[in-house]
C-alpha beads as a LAMMPS data file, in Angstrom:
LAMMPS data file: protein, C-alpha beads

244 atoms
243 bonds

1 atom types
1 bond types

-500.0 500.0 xlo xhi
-500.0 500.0 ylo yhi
-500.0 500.0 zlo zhi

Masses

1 110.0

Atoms # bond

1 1 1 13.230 -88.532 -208.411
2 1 1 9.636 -87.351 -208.437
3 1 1 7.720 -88.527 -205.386
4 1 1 4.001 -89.808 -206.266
5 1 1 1.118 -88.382 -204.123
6 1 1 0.754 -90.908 -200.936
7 1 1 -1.183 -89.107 -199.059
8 1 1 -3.120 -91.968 -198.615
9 1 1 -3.492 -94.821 -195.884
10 1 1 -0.912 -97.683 -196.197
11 1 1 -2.355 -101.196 -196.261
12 1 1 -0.889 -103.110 -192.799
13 1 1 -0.330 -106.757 -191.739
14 1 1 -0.554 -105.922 -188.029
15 1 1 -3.330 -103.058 -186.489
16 1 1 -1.021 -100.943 -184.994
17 1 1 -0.465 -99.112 -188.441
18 1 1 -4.196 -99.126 -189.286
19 1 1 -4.281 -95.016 -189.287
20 1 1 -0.909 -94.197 -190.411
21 1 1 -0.117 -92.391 -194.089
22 1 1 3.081 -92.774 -196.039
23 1 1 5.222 -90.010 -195.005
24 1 1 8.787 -89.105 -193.440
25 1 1 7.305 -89.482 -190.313
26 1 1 5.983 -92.824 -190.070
27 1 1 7.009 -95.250 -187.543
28 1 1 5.798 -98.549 -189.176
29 1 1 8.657 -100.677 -190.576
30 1 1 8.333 -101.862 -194.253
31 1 1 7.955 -105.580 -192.778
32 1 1 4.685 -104.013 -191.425
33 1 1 3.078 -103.873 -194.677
34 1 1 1.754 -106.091 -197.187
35 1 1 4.120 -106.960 -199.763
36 1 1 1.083 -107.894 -202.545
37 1 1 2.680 -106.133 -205.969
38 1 1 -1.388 -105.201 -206.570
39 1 1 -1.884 -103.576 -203.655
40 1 1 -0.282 -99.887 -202.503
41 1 1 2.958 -99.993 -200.162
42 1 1 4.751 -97.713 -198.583
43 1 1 8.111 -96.947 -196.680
44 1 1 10.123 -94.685 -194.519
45 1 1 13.419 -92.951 -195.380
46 1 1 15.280 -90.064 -193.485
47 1 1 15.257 -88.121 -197.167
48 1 1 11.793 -89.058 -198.420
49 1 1 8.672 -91.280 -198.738
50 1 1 7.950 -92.820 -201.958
51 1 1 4.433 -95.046 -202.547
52 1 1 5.410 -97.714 -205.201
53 1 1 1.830 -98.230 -206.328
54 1 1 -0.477 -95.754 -207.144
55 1 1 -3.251 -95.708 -203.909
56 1 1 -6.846 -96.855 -205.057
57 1 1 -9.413 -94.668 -205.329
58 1 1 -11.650 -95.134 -202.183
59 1 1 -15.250 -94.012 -203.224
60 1 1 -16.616 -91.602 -200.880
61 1 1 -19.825 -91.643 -198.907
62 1 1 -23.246 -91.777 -201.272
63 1 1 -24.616 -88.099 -202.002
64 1 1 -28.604 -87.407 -201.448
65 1 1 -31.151 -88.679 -203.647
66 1 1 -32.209 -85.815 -206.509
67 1 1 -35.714 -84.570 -206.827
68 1 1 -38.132 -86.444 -208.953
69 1 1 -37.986 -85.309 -212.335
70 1 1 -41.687 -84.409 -214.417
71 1 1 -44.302 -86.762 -215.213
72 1 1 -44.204 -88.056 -218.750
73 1 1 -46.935 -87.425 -221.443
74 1 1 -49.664 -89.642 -221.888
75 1 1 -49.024 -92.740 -223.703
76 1 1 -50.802 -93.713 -226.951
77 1 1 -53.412 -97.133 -226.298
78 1 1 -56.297 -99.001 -227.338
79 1 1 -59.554 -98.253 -225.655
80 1 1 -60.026 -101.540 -223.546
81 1 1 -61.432 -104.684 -225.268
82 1 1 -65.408 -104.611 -224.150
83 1 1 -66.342 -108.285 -223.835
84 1 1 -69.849 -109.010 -223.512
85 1 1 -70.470 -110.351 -219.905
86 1 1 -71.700 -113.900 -220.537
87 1 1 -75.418 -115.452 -218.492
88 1 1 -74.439 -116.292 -215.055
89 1 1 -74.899 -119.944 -214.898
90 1 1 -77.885 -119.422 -212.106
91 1 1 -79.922 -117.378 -214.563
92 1 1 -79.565 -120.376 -217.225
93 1 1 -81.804 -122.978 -217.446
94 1 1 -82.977 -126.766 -219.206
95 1 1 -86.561 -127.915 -219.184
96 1 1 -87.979 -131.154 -221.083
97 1 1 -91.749 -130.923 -221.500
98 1 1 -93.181 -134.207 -223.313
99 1 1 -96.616 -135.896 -223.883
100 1 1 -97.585 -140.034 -223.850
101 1 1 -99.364 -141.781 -226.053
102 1 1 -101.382 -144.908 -224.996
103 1 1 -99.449 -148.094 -224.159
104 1 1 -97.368 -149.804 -221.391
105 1 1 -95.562 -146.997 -219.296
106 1 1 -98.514 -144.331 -219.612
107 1 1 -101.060 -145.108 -216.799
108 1 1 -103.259 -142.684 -217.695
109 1 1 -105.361 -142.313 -221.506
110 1 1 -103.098 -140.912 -224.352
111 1 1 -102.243 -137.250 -224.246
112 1 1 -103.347 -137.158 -228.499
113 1 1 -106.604 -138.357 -228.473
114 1 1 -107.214 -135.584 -231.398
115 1 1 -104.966 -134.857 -234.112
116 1 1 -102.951 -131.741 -234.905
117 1 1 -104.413 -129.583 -237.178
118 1 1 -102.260 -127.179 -240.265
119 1 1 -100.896 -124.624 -238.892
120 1 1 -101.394 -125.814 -235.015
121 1 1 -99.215 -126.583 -232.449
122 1 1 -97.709 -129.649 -231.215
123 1 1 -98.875 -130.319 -227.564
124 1 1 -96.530 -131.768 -224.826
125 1 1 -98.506 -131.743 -222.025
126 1 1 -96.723 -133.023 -219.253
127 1 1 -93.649 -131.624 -217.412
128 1 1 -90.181 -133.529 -217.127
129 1 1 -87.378 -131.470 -215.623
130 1 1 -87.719 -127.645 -215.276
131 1 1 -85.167 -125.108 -214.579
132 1 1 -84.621 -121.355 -214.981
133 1 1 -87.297 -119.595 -215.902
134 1 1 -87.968 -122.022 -218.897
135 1 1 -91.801 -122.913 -218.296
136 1 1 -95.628 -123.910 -220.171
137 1 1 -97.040 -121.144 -221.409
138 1 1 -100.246 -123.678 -222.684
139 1 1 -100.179 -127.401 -223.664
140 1 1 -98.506 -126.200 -226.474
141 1 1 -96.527 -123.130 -226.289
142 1 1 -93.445 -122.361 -223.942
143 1 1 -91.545 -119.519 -222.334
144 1 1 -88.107 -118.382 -223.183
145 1 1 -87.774 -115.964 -220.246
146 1 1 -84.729 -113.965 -220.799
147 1 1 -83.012 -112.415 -224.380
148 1 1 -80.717 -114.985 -225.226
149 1 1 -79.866 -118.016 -227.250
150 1 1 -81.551 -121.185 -226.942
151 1 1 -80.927 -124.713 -228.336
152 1 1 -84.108 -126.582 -229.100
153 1 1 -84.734 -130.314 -229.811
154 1 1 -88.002 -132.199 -230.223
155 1 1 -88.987 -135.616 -231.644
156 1 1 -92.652 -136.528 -232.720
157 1 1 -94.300 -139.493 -234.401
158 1 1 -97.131 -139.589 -236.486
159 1 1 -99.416 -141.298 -239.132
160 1 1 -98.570 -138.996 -241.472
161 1 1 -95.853 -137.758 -243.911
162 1 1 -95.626 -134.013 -243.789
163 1 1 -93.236 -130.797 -242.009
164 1 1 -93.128 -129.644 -238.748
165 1 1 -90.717 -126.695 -237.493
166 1 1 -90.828 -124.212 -234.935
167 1 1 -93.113 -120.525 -234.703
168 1 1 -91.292 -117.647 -232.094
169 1 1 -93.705 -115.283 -230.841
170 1 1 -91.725 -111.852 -229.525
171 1 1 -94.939 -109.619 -229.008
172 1 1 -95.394 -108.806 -232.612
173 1 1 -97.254 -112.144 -233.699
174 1 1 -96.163 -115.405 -234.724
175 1 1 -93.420 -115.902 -236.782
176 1 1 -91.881 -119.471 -238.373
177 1 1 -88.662 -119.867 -237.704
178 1 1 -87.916 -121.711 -241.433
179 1 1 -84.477 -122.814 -240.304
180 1 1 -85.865 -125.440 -238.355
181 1 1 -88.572 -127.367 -240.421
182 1 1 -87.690 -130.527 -240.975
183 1 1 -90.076 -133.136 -243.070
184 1 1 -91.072 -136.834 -243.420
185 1 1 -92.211 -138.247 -246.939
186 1 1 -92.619 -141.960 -246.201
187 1 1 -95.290 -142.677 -248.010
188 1 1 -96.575 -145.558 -246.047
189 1 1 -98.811 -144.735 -242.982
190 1 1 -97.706 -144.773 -239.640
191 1 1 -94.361 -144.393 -238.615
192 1 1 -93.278 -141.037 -239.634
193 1 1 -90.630 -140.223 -237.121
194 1 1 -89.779 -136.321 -237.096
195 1 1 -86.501 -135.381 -235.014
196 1 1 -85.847 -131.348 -234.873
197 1 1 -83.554 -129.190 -233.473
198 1 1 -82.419 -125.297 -233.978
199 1 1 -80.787 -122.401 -232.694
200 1 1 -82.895 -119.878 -231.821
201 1 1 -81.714 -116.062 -230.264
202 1 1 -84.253 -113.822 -228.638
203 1 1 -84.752 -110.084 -228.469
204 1 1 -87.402 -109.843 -225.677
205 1 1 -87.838 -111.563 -222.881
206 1 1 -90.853 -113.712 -222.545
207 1 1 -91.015 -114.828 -226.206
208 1 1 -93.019 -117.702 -226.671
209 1 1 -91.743 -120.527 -229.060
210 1 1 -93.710 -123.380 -230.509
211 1 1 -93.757 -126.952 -232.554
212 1 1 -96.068 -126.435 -235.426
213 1 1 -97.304 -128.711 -238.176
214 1 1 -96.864 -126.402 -240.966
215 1 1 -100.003 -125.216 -242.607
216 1 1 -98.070 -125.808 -246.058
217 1 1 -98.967 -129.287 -245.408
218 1 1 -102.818 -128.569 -245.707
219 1 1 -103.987 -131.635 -243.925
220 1 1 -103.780 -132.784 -239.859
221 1 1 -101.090 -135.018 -238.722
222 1 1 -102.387 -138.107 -236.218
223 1 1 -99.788 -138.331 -233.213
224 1 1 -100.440 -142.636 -232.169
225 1 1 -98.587 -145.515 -230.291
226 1 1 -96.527 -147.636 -232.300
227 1 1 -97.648 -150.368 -234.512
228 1 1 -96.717 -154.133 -234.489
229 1 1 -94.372 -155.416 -231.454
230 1 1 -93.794 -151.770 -230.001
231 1 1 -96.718 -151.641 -227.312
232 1 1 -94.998 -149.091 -224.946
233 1 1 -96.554 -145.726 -224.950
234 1 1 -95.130 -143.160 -227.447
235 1 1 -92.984 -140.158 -226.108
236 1 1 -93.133 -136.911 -227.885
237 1 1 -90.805 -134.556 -226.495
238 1 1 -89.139 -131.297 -226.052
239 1 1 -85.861 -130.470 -224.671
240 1 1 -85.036 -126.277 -224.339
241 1 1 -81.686 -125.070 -223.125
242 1 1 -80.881 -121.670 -223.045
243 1 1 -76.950 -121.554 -223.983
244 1 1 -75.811 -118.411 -224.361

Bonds

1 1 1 2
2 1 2 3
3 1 3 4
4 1 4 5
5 1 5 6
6 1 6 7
7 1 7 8
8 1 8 9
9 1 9 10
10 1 10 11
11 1 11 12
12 1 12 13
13 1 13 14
14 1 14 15
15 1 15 16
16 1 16 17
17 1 17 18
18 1 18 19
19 1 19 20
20 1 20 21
21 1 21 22
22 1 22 23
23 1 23 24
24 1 24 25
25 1 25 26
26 1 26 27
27 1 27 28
28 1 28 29
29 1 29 30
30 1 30 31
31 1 31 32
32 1 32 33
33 1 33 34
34 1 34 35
35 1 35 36
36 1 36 37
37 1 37 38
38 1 38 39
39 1 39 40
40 1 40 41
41 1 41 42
42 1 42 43
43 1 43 44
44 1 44 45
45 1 45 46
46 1 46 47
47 1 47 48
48 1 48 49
49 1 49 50
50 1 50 51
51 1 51 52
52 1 52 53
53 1 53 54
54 1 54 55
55 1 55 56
56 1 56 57
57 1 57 58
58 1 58 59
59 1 59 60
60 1 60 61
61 1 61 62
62 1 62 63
63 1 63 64
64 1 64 65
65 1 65 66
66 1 66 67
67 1 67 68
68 1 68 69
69 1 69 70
70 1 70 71
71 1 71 72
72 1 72 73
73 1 73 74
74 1 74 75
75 1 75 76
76 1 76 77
77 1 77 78
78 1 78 79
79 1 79 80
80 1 80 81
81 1 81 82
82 1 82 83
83 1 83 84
84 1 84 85
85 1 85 86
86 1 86 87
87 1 87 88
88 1 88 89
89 1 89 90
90 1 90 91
91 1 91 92
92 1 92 93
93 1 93 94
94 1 94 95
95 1 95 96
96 1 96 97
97 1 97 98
98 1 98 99
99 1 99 100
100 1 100 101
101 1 101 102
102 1 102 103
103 1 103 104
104 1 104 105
105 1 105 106
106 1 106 107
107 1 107 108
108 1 108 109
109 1 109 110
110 1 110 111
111 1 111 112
112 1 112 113
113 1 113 114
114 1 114 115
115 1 115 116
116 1 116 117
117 1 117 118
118 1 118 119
119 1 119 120
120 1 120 121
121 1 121 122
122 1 122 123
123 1 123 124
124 1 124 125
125 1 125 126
126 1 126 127
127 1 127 128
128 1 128 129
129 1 129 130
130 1 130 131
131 1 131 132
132 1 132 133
133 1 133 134
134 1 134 135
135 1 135 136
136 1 136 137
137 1 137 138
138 1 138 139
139 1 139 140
140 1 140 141
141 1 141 142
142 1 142 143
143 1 143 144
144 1 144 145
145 1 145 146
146 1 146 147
147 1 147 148
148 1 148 149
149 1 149 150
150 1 150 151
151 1 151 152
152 1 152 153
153 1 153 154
154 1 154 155
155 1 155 156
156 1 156 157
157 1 157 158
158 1 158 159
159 1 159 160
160 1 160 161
161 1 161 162
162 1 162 163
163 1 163 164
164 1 164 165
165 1 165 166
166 1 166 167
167 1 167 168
168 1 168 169
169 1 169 170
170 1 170 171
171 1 171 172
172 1 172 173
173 1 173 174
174 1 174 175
175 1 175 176
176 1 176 177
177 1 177 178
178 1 178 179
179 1 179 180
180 1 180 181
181 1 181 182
182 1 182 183
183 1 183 184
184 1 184 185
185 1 185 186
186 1 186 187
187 1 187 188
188 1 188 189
189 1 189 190
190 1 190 191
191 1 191 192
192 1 192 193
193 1 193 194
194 1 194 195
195 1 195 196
196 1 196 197
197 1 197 198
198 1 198 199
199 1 199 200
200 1 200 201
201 1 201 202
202 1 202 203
203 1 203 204
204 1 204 205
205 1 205 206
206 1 206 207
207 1 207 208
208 1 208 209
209 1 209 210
210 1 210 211
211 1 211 212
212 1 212 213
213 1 213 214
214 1 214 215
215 1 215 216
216 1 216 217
217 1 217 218
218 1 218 219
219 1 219 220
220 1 220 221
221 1 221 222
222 1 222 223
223 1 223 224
224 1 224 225
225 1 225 226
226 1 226 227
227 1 227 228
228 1 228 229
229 1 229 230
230 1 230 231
231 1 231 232
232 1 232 233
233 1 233 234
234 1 234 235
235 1 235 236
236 1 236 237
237 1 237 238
238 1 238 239
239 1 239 240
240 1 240 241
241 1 241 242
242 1 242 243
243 1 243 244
């Protein structure tokens, strides 16, 4: 009979055979070893020693790491996404700027005692709420102090039928802005009621934007309280938000 490698430890119940291998010189007893069929076991004979399971293989102790191999190419990526950088909300701002007409409300004498001429400019004389850099220029004409995007909105009442829309000034002159004329044909007098509003993007700072009656309507426009029952005083205002 063939006698398998046991050079290996046997598997005790009991300590005292913790460090003995199967051999022809061991002193443990067979009682003294587990008798599990999946686990190795081991006995004593005067001829021989015979394992009748094959031992495990114990792993041995963990080797030293290896040296760090190369660094890799350079991978292949999209240049980084450039998103514009958006106003801080500090540097935005919202003004109203709006004039009276005589009637209950207005303690003073209306603000449109003359009338607005072709190709003039709306006045709105006083000042409601003003923010961020968004200020008068004149009665009638208005800062937009940084290059940006503005939303505009005005309302005005007068005699007269006729078109009113806005005029951008960036250093070069005057310019209509034609997007935003907007028109009232009544043909009855009095109570022409003219609400605006537009987009408007700048490309300088400081540009100066105004509410125009446009000279294609080749006559004045009268800005006057209400008729009949409506004896407040008038508002005509304008609201300027810069957005983006």
């Amino acid at each position: 009979m063939t006698t398998p490698n046991c050079n290996c430890p046997c598997i005790p119940i009991v300590p005292c055979c913790a460090s003995i291998e199967c051999g022809p010189d061991s002193d443990c007893e067979e009682s003294d070893f587990i008798s599990d069929p999946d686990q190795p076991s081991c006995h004593d004979s005067e001829e021989d020693s015979e394992c009748e399971n094959e031992c495990p293989e114990i792993p041995g102790p963990q080797g030293p790491l290896g040296l760090s191999g190369p660094q890799g190419p350079a991978g292949f990526g999209l240049p980084p996404l450039m998103v514009p950088q958006a106003i801080p909300e500090q540097r935005r701002g919202i003004s109203r700027f709006y004039g009276m007409t005589s009637g209950i409300g207005n303690s003073t004498t209306t603000d449109y005692a003359t009338n607005v001429p072709s190709g003039a400019a709306v006045p709105f004389p006083r000042d409601g709420f003003v923010s961020g850099g968004i200020v008068r220029n004149s009665p009638s004409s208005f800062i937009l102090p940084s290059i940006g995007t503005y939303k505009i909105n005005w309302t005005v009442q007068t005699n007269e039928s006729g078109q009113l829309q806005l005029d951008l000034d960036e250093g070069k002159g005057r310019t209509v802005v034609y997007t935003s004329t907007i028109k009232n044909q009544n043909p009855n007098l009095g109570d022409h009621l003219f609400v605006g509003n537009d987009i408007l993007s700048t490309t300088v700072n400081n540009a100066i934007v105004r509410v125009i009656n446009s000279a294609a309507n080749y006559r004045p426009v009268t800005i006057v309280h209400g008729y009949g029952a409506s004896t407040h005083a008038n508002v005509q205002s304008l609201l300027i938000e810069q957005v983006l």
